[in-house]
C-alpha positions in Angstrom: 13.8 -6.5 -3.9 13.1 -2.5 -4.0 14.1 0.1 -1.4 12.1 3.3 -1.1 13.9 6.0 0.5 12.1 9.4 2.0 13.9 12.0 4.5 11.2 14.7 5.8 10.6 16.5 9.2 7.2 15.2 10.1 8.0 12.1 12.5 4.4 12.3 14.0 2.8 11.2 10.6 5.1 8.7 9.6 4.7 7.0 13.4 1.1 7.4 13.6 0.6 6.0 10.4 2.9 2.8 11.0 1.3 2.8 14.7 -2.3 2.6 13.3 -1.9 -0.3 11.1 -0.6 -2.1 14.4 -3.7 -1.0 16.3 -5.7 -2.7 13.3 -3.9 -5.7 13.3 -2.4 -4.9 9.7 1.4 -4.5 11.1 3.1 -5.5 13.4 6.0 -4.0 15.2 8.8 -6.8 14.4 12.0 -4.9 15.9 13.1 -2.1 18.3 16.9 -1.8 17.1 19.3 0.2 19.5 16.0 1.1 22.2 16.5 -0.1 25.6 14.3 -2.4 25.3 12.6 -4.9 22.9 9.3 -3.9 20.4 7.2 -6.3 22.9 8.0 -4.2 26.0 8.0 -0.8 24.5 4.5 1.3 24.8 4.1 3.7 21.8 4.7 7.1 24.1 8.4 5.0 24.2 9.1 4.3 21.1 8.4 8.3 20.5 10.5 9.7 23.2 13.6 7.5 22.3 13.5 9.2 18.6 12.4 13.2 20.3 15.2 12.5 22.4 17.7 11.7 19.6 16.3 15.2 17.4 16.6 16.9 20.3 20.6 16.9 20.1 20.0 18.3 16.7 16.8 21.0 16.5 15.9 23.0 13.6 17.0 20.0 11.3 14.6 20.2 8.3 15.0 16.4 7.6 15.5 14.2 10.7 13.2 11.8 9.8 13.8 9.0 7.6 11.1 6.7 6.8 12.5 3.2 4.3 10.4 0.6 2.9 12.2 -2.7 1.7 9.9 -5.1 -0.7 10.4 -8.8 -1.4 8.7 -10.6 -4.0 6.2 -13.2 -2.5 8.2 -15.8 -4.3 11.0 -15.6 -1.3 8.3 -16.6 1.5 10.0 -14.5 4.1 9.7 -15.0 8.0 9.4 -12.4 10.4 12.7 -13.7 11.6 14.1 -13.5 8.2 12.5 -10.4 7.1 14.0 -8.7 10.6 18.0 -10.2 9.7 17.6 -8.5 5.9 16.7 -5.2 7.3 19.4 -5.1 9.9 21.7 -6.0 6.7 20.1 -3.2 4.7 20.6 -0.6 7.6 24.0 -1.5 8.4 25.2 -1.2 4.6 23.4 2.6 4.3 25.1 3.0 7.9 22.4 3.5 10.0 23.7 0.4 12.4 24.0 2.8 15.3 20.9 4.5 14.7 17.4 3.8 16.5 14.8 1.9 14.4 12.3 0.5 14.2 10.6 -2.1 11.8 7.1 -2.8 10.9 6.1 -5.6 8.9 2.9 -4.6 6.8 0.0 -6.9 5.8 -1.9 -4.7 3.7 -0.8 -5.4 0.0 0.1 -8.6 -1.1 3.7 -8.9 -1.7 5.9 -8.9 1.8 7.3 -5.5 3.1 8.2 -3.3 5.9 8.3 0.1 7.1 11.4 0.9 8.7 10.9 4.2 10.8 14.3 5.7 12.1 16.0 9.1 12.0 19.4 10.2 10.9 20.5 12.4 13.7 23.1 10.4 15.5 24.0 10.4 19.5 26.9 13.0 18.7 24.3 15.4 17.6 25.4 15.8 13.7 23.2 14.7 11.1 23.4 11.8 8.0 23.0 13.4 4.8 20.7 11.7 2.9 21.1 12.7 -1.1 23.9 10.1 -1.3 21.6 7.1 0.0 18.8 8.0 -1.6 19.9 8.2 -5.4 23.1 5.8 -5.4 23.7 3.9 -2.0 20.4 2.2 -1.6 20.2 1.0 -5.2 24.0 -0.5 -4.8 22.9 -2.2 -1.4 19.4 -3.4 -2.9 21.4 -5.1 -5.8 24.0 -6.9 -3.5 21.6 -7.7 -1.1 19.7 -9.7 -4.4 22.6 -11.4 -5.2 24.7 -12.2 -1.5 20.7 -14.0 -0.5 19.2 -15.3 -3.4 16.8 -13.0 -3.1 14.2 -12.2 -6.5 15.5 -9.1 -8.6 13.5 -6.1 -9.1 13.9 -6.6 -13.3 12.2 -3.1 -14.1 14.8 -1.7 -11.2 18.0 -3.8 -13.0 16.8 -1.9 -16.3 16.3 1.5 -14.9 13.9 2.2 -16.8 12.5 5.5 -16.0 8.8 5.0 -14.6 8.4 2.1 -14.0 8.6 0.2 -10.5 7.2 -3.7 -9.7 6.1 -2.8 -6.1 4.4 0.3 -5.8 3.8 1.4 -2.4 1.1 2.7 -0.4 0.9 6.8 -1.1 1.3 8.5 2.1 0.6 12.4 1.0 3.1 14.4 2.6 5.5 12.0 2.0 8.2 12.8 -0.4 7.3 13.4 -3.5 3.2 12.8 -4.1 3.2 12.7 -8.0 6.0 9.8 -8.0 4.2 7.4 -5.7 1.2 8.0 -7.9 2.9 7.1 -10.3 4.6 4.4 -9.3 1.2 3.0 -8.2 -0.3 3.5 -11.6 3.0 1.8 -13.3 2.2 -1.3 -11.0 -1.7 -1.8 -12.1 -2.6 0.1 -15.5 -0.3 -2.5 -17.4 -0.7 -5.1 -15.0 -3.6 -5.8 -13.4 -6.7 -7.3 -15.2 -9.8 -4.6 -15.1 -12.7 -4.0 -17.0 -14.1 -0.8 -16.1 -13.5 2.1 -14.3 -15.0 0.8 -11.0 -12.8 -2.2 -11.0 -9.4 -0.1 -11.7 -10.5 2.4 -9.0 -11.0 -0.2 -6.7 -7.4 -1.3 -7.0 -6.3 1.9 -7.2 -7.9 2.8 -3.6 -5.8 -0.6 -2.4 -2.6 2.5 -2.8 -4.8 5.4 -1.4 -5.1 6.8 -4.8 -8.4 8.1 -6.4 -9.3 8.6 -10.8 -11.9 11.0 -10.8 -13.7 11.9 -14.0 -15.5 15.1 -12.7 -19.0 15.5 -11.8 -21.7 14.5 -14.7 -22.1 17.5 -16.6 -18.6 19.2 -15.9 -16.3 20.7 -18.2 -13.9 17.8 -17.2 -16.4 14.9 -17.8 -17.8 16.4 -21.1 -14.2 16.3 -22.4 -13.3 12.8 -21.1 -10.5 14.1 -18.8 -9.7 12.4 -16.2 -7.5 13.4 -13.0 -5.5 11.5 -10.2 -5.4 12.3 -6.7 -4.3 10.6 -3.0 -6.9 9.9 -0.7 -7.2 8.9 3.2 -8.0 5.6 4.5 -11.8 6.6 4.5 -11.2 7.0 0.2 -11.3 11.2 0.6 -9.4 12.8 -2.1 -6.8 15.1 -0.3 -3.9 16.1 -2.4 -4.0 18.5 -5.3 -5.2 17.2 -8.5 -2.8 15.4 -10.8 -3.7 15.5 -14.6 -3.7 12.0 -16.1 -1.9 13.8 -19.0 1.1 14.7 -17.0 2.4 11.1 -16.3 5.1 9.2 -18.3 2.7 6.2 -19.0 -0.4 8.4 -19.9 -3.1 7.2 -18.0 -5.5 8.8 -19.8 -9.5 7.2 -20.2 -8.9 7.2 -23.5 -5.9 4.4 -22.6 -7.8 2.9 -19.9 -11.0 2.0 -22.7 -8.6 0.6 -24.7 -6.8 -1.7 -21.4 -10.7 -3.1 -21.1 -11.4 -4.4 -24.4 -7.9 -6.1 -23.7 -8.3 -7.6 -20.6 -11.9 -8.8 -21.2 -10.6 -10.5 -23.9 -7.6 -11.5 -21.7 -10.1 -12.7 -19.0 -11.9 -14.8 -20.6 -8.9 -17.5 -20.6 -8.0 -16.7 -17.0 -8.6 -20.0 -14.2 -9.2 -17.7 -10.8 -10.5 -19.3 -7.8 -12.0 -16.1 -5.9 -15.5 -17.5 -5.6 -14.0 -21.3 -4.0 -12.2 -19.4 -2.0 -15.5 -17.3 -0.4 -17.2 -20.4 -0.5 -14.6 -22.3 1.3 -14.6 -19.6 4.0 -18.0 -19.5 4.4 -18.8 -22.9 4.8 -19.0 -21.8 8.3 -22.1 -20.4 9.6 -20.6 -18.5 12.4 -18.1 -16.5 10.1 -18.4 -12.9 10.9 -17.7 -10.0 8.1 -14.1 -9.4 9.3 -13.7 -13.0 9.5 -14.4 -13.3 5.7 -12.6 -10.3 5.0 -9.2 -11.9 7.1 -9.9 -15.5 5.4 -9.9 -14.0 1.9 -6.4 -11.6 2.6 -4.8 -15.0 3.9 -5.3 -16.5 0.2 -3.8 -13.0 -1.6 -7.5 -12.1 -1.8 -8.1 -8.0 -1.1 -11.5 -6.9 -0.3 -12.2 -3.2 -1.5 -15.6 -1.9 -0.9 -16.5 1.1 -3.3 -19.7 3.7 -3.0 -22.1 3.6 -6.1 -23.4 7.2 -6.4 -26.1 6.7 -8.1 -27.5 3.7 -5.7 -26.4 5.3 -2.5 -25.2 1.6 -1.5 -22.0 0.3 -1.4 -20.0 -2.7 -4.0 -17.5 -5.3 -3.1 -14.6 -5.8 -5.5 -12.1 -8.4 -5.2 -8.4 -7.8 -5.6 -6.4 -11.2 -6.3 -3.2 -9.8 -6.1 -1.2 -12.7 -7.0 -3.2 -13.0 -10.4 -3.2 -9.5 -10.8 -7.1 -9.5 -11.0 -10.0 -7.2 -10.1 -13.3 -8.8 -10.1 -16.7 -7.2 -8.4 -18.9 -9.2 -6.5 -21.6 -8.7 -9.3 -19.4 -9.9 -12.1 -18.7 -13.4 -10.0 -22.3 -13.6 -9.6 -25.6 -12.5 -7.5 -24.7 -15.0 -4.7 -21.3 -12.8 -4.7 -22.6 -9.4 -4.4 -22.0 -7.3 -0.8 -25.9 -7.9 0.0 -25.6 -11.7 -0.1 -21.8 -11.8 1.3 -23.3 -10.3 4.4 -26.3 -12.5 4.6 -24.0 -15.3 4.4 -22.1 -14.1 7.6 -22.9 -13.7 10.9 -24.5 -9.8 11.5 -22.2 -7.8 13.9 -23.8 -4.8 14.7 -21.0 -2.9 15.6 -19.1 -3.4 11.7 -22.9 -2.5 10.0 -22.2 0.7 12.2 -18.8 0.9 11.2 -19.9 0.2 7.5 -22.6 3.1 7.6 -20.2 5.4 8.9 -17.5 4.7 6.2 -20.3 5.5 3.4 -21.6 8.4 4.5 -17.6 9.8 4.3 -16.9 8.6 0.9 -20.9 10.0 -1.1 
């Protein structure tokens, strides 16, 4: 299990970006805790005005927003039921029992997890400081919370080591610190995940809304073989300040990354994975839409990242198997797995070709 922690004053973003994933069917609102009434009954306009009210008893607060993530390995095949009784543990042992919350369970990365949105302004108008549950109080909970229900330990967490995480989280830019949930993305695949070039690792990396760019052909950057990290939107936009690959603990460098492909093409060569059964299975059915596919394949651990080739103008598919830790593009599985054919194979609707068109145009 891991906890991530982050106090800030921007409720809007963290709310619209929980809200969102609801709206696109990759969350779902599990819990309305201390709200009048339940998540099912309460319209998103509610759920706001019950946390305005609440800041409102404390204005000018430069941190009344407090946005928690709790991870589980995929090993403990959590509920919703069971994953909604751990959180209301995990609150009451930080002491936010008498605070409103609310809690999210995400469906967008493999292992389970949920957002917990909630502020620390209580009903007598004074404010929980933080510092203390951040660095010390969430860790202690985290580790009894392992133990108390058999829950799987966080081993990189246990060690402390200094950069290292198992679950990194989906960067949210504006969220805490930027440069930390880069890294802790880049901890989770660069020694982890098997990829073979520098498509395939930025298509995992776009999984976390993180971008490696090498600089346009030609530039100083791409002549010297630098390479730099950014976080991107959900449309794959870079939109944080540059990052030098230099400037993280593990050295993320190209020069490391050539190195990780001669390894894991080696590596890959005894790996069993069953990504193209699994599209086949799926599309056995003729009347499989794109989504459908896209659904079927998420159900067996199976992301679908679709990346822009510059030079073609046309789009690639990628396949993320998260549970094997293994990137593989459609073209590498074989011409019958490419994004052309995929899409042949399904039925057309019109309105996700639209969608598609729109999506590339953003990200050339």
């Amino acid at each position: 299990m891991l906890a991530a922690v982050v106090c800030h004053s921007n409720l809007a973003k963290s709310f619209v970006y929980n809200e969102k994933k609801v709206t696109k069917n990759k969350a779902a609102c599990l819990a309305a805790v201390n709200f009048i009434q339940d998540a099912g009954s309460l319209s998103a306009p509610d759920k706001l005005a019950r946390f305005e009210q609440r800041m409102s008893l404390h204005p000018g607060s430069e941190c009344n927003t407090v946005h928690i993530s709790l991870n589980f390995s995929a090993q403990d095949n959590l509920s919703d039921e069971r994953m909604v009784a751990l959180t209301k543990h995990y609150m009451r042992e930080i002491g936010f029992e008498r605070q409103p919350y609310l809690v999210y369970r995400h469906g967008d990365v493999y292992h389970p997890h949920v957002h917990v949105l909630s502020t620390n302004i209580t009903q007598e108008g004074k404010r929980i400081q933080m510092h203390e549950i951040v660095t010390k109080q969430s860790r202690q909970v985290v580790s009894d919370m392992e133990e108390q229900f058999s829950l799987t330990r966080n081993e990189k967490h246990v060690e402390k080591a200094a950069f290292e995480t198992e679950h990194a989280q989906i960067v949210i830019h504006g969220e805490g610190g930027t440069k930390r949930a880069i890294s802790d993305v880049l901890n989770t695949v660069v020694p982890y995940y098997n990829f073979t070039s520098f498509e395939e690792y930025n298509a995992v990396l776009s999984v976390y809304n993180v971008a490696a760019h090498r600089g346009e052909e030609g530039s100083q950057l791409h002549q010297s073989g630098g390479l730099l990290y950014y976080a991107t939107n959900e449309q794959g936009q870079r939109i944080s300040k540059p990052i030098k690959a230099s400037s993280f603990l593990l050295k993320p460098t190209l020069a490391t990354l050539e190195k990780r492909y001669i390894e894991n093409l080696e590596a890959r060569a005894t790996l069993h994975h069953s990504v193209d059964t699994h599209a086949d299975w799926i599309l056995k059915d003729r009347n499989t839409t794109w989504e459908g596919f896209k659904s079927g394949m998420e159900q067996e651990g199976i992301g679908m990242v679709l990346m822009p080739d510059k030079a073609t103008g046309q789009e690639n598919v990628f396949f993320v198997h998260h549970e094997q830790k293994l990137v593989l593009s459609g073209e590498v599985l074989g011409p019958e797995y490419n994004l052309r054919s995929l899409q042949e194979r399904c039925v057309v609707d019109q309105q996700e070709v639209q969608r598609q068109r729109q999506r590339l145009s953003h990200r050339l």
